[in-house]
C-alpha positions as CSV (number, residue, x, y, z in Angstrom):
1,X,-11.1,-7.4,20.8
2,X,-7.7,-6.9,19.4
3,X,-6.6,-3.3,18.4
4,X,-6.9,-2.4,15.0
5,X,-10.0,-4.2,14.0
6,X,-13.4,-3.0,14.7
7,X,-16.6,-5.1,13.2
8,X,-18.9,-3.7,11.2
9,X,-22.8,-3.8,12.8
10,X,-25.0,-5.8,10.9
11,X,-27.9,-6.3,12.2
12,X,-28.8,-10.4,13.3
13,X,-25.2,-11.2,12.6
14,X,-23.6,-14.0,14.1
15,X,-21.9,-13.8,17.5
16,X,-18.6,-14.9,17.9
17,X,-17.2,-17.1,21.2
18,X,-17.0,-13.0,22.6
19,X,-20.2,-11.9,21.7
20,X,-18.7,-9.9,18.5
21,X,-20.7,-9.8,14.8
22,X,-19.4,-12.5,12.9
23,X,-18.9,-12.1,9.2
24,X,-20.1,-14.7,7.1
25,X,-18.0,-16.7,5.4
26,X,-19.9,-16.1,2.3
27,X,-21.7,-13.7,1.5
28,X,-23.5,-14.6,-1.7
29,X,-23.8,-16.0,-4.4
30,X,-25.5,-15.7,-8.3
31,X,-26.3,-17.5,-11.5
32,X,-26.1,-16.9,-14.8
33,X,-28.2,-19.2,-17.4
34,X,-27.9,-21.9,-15.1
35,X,-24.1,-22.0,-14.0
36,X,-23.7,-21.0,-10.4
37,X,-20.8,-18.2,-10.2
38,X,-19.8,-17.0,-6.5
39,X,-20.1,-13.4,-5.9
40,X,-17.0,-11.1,-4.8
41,X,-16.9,-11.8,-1.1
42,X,-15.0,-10.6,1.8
43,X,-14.2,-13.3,4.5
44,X,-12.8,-11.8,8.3
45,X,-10.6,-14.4,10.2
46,X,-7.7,-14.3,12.6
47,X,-4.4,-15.5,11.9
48,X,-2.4,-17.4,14.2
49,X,-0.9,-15.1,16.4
50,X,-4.9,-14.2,16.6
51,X,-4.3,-10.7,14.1
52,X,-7.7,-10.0,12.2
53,X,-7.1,-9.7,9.1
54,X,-9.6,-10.3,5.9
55,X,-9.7,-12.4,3.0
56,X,-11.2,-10.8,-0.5
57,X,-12.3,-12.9,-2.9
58,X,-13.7,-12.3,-6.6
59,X,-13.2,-15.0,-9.6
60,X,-9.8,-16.7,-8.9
61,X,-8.7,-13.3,-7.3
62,X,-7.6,-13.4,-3.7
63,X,-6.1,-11.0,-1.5
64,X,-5.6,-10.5,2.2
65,X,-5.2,-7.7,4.8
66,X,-4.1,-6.8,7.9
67,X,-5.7,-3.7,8.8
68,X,-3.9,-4.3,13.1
69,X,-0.9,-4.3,10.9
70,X,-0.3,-1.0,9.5
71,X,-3.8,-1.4,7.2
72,X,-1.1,-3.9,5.2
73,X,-2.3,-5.9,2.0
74,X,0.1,-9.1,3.0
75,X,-1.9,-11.3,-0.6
76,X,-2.9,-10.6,-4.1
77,X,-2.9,-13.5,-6.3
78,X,-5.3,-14.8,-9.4
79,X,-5.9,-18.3,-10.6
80,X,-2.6,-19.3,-7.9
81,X,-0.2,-16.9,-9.7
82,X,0.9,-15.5,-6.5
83,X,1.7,-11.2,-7.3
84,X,3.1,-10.2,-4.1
85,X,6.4,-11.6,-1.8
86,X,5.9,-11.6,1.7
87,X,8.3,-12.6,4.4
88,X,6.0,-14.0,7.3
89,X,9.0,-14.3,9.8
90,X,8.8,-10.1,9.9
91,X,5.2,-10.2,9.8
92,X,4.5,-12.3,12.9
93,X,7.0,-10.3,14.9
94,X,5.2,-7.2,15.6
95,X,8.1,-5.4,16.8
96,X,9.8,-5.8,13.0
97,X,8.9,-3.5,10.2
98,X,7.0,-5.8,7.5
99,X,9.2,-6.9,4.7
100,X,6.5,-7.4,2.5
101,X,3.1,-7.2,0.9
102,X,1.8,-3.8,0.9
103,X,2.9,-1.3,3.4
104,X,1.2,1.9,3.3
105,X,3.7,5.2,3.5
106,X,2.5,8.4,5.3
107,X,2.9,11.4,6.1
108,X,6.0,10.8,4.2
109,X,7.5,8.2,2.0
110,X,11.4,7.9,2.3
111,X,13.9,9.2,4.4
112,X,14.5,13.0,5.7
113,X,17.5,14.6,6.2
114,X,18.8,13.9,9.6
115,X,15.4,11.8,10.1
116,X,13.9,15.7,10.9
117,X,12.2,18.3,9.2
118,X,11.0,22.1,10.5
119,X,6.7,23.4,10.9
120,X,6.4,26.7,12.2
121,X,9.8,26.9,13.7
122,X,9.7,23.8,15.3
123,X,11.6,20.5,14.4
124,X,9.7,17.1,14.7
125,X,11.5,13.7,14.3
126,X,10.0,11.4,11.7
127,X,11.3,7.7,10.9
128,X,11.7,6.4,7.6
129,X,7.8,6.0,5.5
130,X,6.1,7.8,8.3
131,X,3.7,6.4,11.0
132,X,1.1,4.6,9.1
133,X,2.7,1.2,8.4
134,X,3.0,0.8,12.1
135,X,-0.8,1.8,13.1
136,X,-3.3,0.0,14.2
137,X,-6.5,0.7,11.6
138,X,-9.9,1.4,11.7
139,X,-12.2,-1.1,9.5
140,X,-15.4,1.3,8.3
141,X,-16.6,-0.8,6.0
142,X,-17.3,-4.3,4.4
143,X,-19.4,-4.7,1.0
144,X,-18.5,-7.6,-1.2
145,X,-14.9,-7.8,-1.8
146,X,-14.2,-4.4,-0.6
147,X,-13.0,-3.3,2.4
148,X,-12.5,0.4,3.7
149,X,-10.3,1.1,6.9
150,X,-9.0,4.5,8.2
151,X,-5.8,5.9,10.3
152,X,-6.6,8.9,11.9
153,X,-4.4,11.6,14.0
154,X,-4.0,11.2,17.7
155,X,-2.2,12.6,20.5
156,X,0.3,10.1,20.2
157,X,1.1,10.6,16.0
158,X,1.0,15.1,17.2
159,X,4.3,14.0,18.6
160,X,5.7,13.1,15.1
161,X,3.0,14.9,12.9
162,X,1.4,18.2,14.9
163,X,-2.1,17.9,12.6
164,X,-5.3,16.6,12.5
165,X,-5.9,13.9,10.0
166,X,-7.7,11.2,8.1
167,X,-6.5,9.0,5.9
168,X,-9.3,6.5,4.4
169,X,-8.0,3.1,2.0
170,X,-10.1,1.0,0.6
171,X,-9.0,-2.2,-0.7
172,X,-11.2,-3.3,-4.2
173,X,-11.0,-6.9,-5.5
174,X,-14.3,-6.6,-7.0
175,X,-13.6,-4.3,-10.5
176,X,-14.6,-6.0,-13.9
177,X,-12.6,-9.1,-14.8
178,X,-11.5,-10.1,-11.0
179,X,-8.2,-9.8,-11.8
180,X,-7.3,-6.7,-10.4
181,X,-6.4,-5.4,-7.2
182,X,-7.5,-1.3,-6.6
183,X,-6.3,0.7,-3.5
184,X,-8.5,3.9,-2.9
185,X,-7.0,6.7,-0.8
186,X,-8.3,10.0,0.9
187,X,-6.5,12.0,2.6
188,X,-8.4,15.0,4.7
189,X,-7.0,17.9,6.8
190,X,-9.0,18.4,9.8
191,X,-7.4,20.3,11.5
192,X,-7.3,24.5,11.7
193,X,-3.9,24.7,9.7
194,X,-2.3,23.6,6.5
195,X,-0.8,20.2,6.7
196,X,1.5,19.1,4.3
197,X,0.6,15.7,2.7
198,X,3.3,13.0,1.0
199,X,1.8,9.5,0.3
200,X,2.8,6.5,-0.9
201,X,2.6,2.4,-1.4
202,X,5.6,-0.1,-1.1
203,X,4.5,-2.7,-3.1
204,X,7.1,-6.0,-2.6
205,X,6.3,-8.2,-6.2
206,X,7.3,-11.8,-6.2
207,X,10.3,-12.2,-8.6
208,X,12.5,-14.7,-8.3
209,X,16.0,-13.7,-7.1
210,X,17.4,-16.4,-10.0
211,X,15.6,-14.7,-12.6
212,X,16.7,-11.0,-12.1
213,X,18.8,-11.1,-15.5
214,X,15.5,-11.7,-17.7
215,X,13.2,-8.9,-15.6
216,X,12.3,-6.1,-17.2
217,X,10.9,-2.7,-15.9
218,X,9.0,-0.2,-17.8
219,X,8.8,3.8,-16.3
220,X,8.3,6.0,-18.6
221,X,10.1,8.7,-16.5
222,X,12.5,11.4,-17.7
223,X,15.1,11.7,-14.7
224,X,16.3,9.5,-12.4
225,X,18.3,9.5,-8.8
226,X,20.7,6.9,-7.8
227,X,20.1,6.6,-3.5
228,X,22.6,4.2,-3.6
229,X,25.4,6.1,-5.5
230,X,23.9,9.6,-5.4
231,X,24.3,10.3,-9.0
232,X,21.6,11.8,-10.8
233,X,20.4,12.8,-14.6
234,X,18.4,12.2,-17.5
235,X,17.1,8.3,-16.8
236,X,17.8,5.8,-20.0
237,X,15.2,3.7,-19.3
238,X,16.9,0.6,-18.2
239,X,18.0,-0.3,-14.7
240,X,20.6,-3.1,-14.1
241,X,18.5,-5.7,-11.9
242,X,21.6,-8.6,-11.5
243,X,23.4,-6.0,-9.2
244,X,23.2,-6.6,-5.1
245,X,21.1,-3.4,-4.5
246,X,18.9,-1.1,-6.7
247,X,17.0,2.4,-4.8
248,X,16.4,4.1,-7.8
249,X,14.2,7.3,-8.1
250,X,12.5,8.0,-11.0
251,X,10.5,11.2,-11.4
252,X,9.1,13.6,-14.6
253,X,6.7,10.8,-15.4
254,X,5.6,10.9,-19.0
255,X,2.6,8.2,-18.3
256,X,1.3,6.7,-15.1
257,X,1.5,3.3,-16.2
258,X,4.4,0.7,-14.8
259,X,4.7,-2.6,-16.3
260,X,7.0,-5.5,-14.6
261,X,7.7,-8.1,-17.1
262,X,8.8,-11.7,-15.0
263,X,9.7,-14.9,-17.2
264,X,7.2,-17.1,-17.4
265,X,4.6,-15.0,-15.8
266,X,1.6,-12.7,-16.6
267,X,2.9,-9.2,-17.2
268,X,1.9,-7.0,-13.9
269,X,0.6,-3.9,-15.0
270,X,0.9,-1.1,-12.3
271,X,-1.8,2.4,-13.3
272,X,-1.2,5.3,-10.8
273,X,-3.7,8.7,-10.7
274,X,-1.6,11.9,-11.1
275,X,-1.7,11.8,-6.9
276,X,1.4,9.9,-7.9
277,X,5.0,12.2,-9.2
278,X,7.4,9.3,-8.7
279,X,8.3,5.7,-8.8
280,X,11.1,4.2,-6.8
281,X,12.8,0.8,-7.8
282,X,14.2,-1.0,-4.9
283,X,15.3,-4.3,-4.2
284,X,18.0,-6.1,-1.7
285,X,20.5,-8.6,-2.4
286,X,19.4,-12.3,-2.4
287,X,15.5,-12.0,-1.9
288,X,12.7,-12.8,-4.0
289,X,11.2,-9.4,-4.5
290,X,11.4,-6.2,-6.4
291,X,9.5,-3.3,-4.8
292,X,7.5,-1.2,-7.2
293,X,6.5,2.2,-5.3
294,X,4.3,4.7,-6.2
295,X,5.0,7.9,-4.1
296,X,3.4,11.2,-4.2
297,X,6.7,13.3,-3.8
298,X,10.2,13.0,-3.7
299,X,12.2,11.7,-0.5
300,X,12.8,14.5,1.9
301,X,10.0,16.1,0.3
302,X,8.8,17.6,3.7
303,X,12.8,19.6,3.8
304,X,12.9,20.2,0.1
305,X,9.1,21.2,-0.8
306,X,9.8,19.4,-4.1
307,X,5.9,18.1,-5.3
308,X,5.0,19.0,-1.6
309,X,1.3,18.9,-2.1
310,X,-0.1,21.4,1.0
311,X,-4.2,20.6,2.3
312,X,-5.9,23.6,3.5
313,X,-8.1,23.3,6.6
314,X,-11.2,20.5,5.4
315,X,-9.3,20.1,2.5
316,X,-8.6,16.4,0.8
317,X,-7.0,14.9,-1.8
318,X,-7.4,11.2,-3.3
319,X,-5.6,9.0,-5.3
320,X,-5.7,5.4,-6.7
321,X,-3.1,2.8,-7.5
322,X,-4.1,0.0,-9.5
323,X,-2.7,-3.9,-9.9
324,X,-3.6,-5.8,-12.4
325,X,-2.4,-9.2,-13.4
């Protein structure tokens, strides 16, 4: 079986061509005075290249996963309004970071000074959004249009990150309404020490590169840092989207709601927990995307200690980002 996916046991399942439980391709289905309405279901398949990955599905709602790739959510649409940009030249080359979908962002989000930062004396090198986004996950769990999946510490992430981890995501299509897409994250010290913890998504929204001069952003955040010009201050509340490249941070959040207003599409309506202390805007000249990202801390959080949240031995903290269309 190929790394980063691991079948749930169920108990009479089908057997694959290798002798592996095969999900059904449905799971179930219900009725309601008569009309027959299908069920939230979660669908596993391989892709090409032969990546598991798994389809949710719940009303019109659809979204997909790559849990080999970095536990990456690569679809979320509803009734064909497709939420999410996803370049599949970067995702089928396995050596290229994703530019894309979800990725997931731990232990850090960003960039560190010098790509280093300092435990106990020692320095460790860390690349840019941590180790997560190029793991291989763990699938724990499958129930309707749900599915849970952990990265956990090894030697080989000690050499980057010296501490004992987990960090659980679980992937909801299945809330009230079906048109919402919920990501669930724990994140548990296991180790004997405290760990230091910085989290975050990278959420890449479909917007149409020709439209940028009618997309609107609303943060309601009180301070803002330019990472392309370095200049920082109170933020106004509008962001200039027609320019080649926007890495805005945007921090002091007065309410943990983002909405991204694209012409001639349903508003998307980000809701973060209070895990969440910033927002960055980002986007890159000529492509059809503007990333949206929710992140725990600051960049170079781990060198400043700026929202640095700290877990004590058996400690955990959790957090929830929610898309809805």
């Amino acid at each position: 079986m190929k790394a980063g996916y691991q079948a749930p046991s169920l108990d009479g399942a089908r057997k694959d061509e290798f002798g592996r439980p095969k999900l059904p391709d449905t799971l179930t289905s219900m009725s309601f005075d008569g009309v027959s309405v299908k069920q939230p279901t979660a669908e596993h398949f391989r892709d090409s290249s032969g990546l598991d990955m798994f389809r949710l599905r719940a009303g019109s709602a659809v979204a997909e996963l790559a849990p080999g790739r970095g536990g990456l959510i690569t679809k979320f649409s509803v009734g064909g309004d497709e939420v999410l940009f996803l370049d599949r030249s970067t995702f089928a080359d396995r050596k290229q970071n994703v530019r894309g979908g979800i990725p997931v962002l731990f232990p850090i989000a960003g960039r560190l000074t010098g790509d280093r930062y300092q435990v106990g004396g020692q320095s460790f090198p860390m690349r840019q959004h941590g180790l997560a986004r190029h793991a291989s996950w763990e699938v724990m769990d499958v129930q309707l249009a749900r599915v849970t999946m952990e990265f956990r510490s090894s030697p080989a992430t000690k050499v980057n990150f010296p501490f004992d981890f987990v960090l659980r995501m679980a992937v909801d299509l299945g809330r009230a309404g079906f048109r919402t897409l919920a990501i669930e994250v724990t994140i548990q010290n296991t180790g004997p020490r405290p760990m230091p913890t910085h989290f975050g998504l990278h959420p890449y929204f479909l917007v149409p590169d020709q439209d940028r001069d009618r997309i609107r952003v609303e943060v309601d955040a009180s301070y803002a840092y330019d990472n392309n010009s370095g200049d920082s201050g109170p933020w106004s509340g509008e962001v200039d989207l027609t320019v080649p490249s926007v890495d805005l941070h945007l921090s002091d959040l007065q309410s943990q709601t983002v909405l991204l207003h694209i012409p001639g599409r349903t508003p998307r309506r980000i809701e973060m927990s209070d895990l969440f202390t910033t927002v960055v805007l980002w986007q890159s000249a000529l492509q059809d995307f503007l990333c949206v990202e929710p992140w725990s801390a600051p960049a170079d959080a781990f060198n400043t200690g700026l929202c640095l949240r700290t877990l004590e031995p058996g400690d955990s903290i959790s957090g929830e980002v929610v898309i809805s269309v």
